[in-house]
GUPA-699843 format. One line per field, with one value per residue (C-alpha): x, y, z; residue in one letter. Coordinates in steps of 0.02 Angstrom, whole numbers. Example, Ala and Ser with C-alpha at 12.3 -4.5 7.8 and 13.67 -1.06 7.14 Angstrom:
<atoms>
xx <- (615 / 684) $
yy <- (-225 / -53) $
zz <- (390 / 357) $
r <- (A / S) $
</atoms>
This chain:
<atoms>
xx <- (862 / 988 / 975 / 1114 / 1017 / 1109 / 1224 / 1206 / 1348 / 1268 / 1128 / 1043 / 945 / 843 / 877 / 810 / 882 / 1043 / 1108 / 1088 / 1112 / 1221 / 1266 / 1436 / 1451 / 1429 / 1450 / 1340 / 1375 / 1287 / 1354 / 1285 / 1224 / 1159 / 1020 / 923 / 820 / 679 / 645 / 572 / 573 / 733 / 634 / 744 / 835 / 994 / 1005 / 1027 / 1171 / 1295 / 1460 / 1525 / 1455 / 1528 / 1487 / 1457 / 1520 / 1450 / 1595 / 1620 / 1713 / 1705 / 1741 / 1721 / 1636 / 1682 / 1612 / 1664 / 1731 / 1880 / 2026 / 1988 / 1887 / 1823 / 1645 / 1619 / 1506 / 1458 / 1657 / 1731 / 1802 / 1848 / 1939 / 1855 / 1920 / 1833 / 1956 / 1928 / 1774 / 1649 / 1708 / 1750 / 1840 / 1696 / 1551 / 1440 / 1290 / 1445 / 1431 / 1291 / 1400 / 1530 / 1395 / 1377 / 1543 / 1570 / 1439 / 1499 / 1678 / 1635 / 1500 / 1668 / 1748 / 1908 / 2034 / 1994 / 2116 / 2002 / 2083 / 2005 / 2034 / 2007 / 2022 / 2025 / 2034 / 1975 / 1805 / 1795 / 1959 / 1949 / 1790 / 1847 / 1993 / 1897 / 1776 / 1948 / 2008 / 2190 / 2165 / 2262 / 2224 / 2259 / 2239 / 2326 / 2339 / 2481 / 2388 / 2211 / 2331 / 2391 / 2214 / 2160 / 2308 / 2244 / 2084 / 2132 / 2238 / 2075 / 1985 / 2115 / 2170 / 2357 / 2423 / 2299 / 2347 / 2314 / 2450 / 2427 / 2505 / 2493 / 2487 / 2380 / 2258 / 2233 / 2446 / 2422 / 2311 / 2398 / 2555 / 2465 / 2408 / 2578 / 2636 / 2498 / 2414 / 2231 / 2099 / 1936 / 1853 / 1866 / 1800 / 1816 / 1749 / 1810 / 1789 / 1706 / 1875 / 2068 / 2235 / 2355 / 2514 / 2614 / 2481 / 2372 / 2205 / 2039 / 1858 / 1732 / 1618 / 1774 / 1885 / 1762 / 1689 / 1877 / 1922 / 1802 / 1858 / 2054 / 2007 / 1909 / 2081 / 2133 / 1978 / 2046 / 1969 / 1855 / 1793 / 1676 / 1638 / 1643 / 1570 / 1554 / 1531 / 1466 / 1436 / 1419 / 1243 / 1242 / 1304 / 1132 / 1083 / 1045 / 1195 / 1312 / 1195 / 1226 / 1447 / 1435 / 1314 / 1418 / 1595 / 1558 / 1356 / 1294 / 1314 / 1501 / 1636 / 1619 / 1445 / 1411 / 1246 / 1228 / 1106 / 1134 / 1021 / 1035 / 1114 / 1041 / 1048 / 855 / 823 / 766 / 668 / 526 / 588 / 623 / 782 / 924 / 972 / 1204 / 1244 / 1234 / 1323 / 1324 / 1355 / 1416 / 1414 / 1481) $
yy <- (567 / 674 / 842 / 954 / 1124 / 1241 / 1321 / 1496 / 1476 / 1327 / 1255 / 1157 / 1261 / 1111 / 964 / 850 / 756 / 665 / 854 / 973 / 1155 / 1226 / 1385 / 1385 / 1557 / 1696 / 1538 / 1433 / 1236 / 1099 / 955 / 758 / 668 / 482 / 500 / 623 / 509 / 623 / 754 / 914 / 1077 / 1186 / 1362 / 1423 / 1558 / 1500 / 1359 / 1497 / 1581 / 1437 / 1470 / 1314 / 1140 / 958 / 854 / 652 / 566 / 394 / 320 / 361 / 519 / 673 / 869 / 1040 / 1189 / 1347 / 1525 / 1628 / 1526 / 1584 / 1457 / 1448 / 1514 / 1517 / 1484 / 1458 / 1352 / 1418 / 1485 / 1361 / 1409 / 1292 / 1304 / 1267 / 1219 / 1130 / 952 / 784 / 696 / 833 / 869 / 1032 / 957 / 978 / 853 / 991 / 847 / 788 / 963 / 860 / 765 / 906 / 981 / 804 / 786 / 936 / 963 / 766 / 853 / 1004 / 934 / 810 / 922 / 835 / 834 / 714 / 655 / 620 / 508 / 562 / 410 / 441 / 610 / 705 / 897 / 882 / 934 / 836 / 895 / 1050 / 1042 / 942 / 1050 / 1185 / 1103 / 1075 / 910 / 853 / 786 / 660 / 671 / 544 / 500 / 424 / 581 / 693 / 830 / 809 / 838 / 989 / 1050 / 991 / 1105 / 1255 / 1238 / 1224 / 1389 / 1486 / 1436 / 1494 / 1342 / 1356 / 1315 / 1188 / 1021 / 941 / 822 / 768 / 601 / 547 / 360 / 203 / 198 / 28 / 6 / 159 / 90 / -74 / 30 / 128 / -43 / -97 / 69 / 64 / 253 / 268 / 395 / 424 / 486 / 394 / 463 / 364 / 412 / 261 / 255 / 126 / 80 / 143 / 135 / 175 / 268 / 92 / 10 / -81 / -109 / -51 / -131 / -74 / -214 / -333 / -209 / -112 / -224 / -295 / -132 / -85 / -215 / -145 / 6 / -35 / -104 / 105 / 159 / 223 / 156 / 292 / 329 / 471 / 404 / 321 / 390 / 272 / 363 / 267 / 331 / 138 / 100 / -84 / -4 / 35 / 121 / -49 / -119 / 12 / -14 / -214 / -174 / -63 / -148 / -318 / -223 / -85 / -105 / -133 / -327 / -309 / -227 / -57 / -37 / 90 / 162 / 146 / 231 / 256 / 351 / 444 / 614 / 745 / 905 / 1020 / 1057 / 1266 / 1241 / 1121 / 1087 / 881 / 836 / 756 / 593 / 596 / 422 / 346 / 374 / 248 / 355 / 272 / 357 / 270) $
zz <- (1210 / 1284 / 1181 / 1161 / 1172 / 1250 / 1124 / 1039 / 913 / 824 / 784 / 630 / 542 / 431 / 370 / 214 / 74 / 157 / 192 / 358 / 342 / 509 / 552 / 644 / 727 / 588 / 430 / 351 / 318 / 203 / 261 / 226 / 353 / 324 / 447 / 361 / 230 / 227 / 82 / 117 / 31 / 48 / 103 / 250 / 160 / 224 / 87 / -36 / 71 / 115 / 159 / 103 / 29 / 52 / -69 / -67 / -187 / -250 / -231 / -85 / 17 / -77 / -69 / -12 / -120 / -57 / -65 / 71 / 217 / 310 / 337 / 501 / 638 / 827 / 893 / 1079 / 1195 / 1350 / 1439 / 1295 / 1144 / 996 / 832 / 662 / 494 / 361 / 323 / 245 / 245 / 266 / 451 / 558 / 676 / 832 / 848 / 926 / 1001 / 1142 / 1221 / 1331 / 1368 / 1394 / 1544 / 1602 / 1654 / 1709 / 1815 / 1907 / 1921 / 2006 / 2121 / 2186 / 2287 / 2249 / 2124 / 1992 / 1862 / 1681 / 1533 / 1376 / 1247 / 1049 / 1126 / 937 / 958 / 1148 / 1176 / 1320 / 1376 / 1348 / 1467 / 1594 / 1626 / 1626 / 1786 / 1854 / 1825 / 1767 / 1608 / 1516 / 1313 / 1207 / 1007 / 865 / 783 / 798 / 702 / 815 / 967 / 914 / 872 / 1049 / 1102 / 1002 / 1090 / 1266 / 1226 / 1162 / 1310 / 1437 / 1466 / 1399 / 1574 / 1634 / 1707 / 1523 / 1479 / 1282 / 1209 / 1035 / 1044 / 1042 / 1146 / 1175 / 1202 / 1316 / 1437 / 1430 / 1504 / 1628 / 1698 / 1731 / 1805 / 1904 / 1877 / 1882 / 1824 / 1900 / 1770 / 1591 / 1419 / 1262 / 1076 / 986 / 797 / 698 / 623 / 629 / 638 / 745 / 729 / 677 / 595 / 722 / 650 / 757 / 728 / 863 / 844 / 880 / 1004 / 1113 / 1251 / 1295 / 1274 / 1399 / 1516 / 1494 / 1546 / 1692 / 1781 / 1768 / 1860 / 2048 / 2198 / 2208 / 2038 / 1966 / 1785 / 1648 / 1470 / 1293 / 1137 / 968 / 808 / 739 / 695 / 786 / 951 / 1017 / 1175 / 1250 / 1173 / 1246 / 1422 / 1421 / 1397 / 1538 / 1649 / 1624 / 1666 / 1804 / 1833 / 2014 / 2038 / 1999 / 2118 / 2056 / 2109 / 1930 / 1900 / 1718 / 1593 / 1412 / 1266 / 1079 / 1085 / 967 / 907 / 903 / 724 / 724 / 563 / 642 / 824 / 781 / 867 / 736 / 779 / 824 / 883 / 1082 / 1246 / 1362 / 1548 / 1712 / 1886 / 2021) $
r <- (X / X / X / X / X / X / X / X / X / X / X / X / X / X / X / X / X / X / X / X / X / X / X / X / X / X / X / X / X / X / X / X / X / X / X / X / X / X / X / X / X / X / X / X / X / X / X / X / X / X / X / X / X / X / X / X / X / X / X / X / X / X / X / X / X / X / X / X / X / X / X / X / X / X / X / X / X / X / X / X / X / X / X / X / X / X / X / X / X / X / X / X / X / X / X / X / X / X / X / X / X / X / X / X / X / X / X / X / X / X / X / X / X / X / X / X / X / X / X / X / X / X / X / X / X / X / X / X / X / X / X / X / X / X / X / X / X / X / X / X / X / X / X / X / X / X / X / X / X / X / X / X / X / X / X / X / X / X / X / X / X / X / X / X / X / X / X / X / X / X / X / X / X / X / X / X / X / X / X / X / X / X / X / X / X / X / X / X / X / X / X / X / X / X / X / X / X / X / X / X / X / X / X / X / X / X / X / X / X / X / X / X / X / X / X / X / X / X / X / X / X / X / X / X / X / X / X / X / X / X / X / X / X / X / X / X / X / X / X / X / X / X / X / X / X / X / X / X / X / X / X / X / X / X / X / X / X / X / X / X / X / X / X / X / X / X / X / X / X / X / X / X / X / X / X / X / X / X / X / X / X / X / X / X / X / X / X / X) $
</atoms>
């Protein structure tokens, strides 16, 4: 499991009954999280002193309980700095297990010694931008959300990165690369956090299980001649490790003409209370 262990602004503090308890900078979270089947007792102190609550509902989403939880605030990672805000559907708007993936591909883009040109695909509020730009790479952000891409903005801007090569589009992704294809531009680094299902801004109807290998395939036609990497996110529970491995090895693996060395694993978070690791979905990694 790849372990996302190097952060000093989070960390989950326990975990047990469907719930984790977080500490984002100087606040407290209970959040739900469907992994956590397991019931232990609630003793670390910090269940008592929450910031803020999001309840399940049985019927599906839910809602926010508040105490004392500004409207907004910053933590940081490392020489990264990202925006917070509770919204809809219990989220924050950072997925704090991809900063392994953040050092990952940051580490790849400064060893280069070139200039390398990233696409960021389901991009949200660019945590993978935000730290690819900051290794140095022109960046190219792009989600279905007009209001993620102005988050993704904000973020760049607390990190320093208000003037970085970072150009942001709010479109389909799937359209996108279809376009870049025909103009002929090419990335050599690609980065892609697909959901399990969408829409996009007119409509068009995503479903992983059905979209992600051609959508895989797409996207290796953008891939320069002398490409750095390819990353696959998946929160889906059928998108296994080996699952994610068998896309990748099929599309860019060694036997085909981009020569890829592909491994994929769980990422997880350590757990402070007992030192278990929480389960966070699957990244499939290519490095060519």
């Amino acid at each position: 499991m790849w372990i996302a262990d190097q952060w000093k602004d989070y960390e989950v503090i326990d975990t047990s009954s469907n719930e984790k308890l977080e500490r984002w900078g100087d606040y407290i979270l209970v959040r739900p999280d469907p992994q956590v089947i397991w019931d232990t007792p609630h003793d670390a102190r910090e269940w008592k002193k929450k910031n803020a609550h999001y309840h399940r509902s049985n019927k599906g989403g839910g809602q926010w309980e508040f105490f004392d939880l500004p409207e907004q605030w910053t933590i940081g990672y490392k020489d990264l700095r990202f925006n917070l805000k509770p919204f809809n559907f219990k989220h924050t708007g950072l997925f704090p297990e991809q900063a392994v993936n953040w050092d990952w591909a940051m580490n790849l883009i400064k060893n280069s010694n070139r200039e390398i040109k990233v696409l960021n695909l389901f991009a949200y509020t660019g945590g993978a931008t935000v730290a690819c730009a900051k290794a140095g790479a022109k960046v190219t952000h792009v989600d279905a959300a007009k209001g993620m891409v102005t988050w993704a903005k904000e973020n760049a801007q607390a990190s320093g990165l208000g003037d970085a090569p970072i150009r942001y589009l709010v479109d389909d992704c799937v359209k996108f690369v279809e376009r870049e294809i025909r103009r002929g531009n090419h990335y050599d680094g690609i980065i892609m956090d697909p959901p399990s299902y969408g829409r996009g801004p007119k409509g068009e109807i995503w479903k992983i299980e059905e979209r992600i290998y051609p959508f895989i395939q797409l996207c290796s036609k953008v891939l320069s001649k002398d490409p750095l990497f390819f990353l696959v996110n998946s929160y889906t529970t059928g998108l296994q490790p080996a699952v994610l491995t068998y896309m990748l090895e099929t599309v860019l693996g060694e036997k085909t003409k981009f020569g890829g060395k592909i491994c994929s694993d769980e990422i997880g978070l350590p757990v402070s209370r007992n030192g278990l690791v929480l389960p966070c979905g699957a990244s499939g990694r290519c490095e060519f």
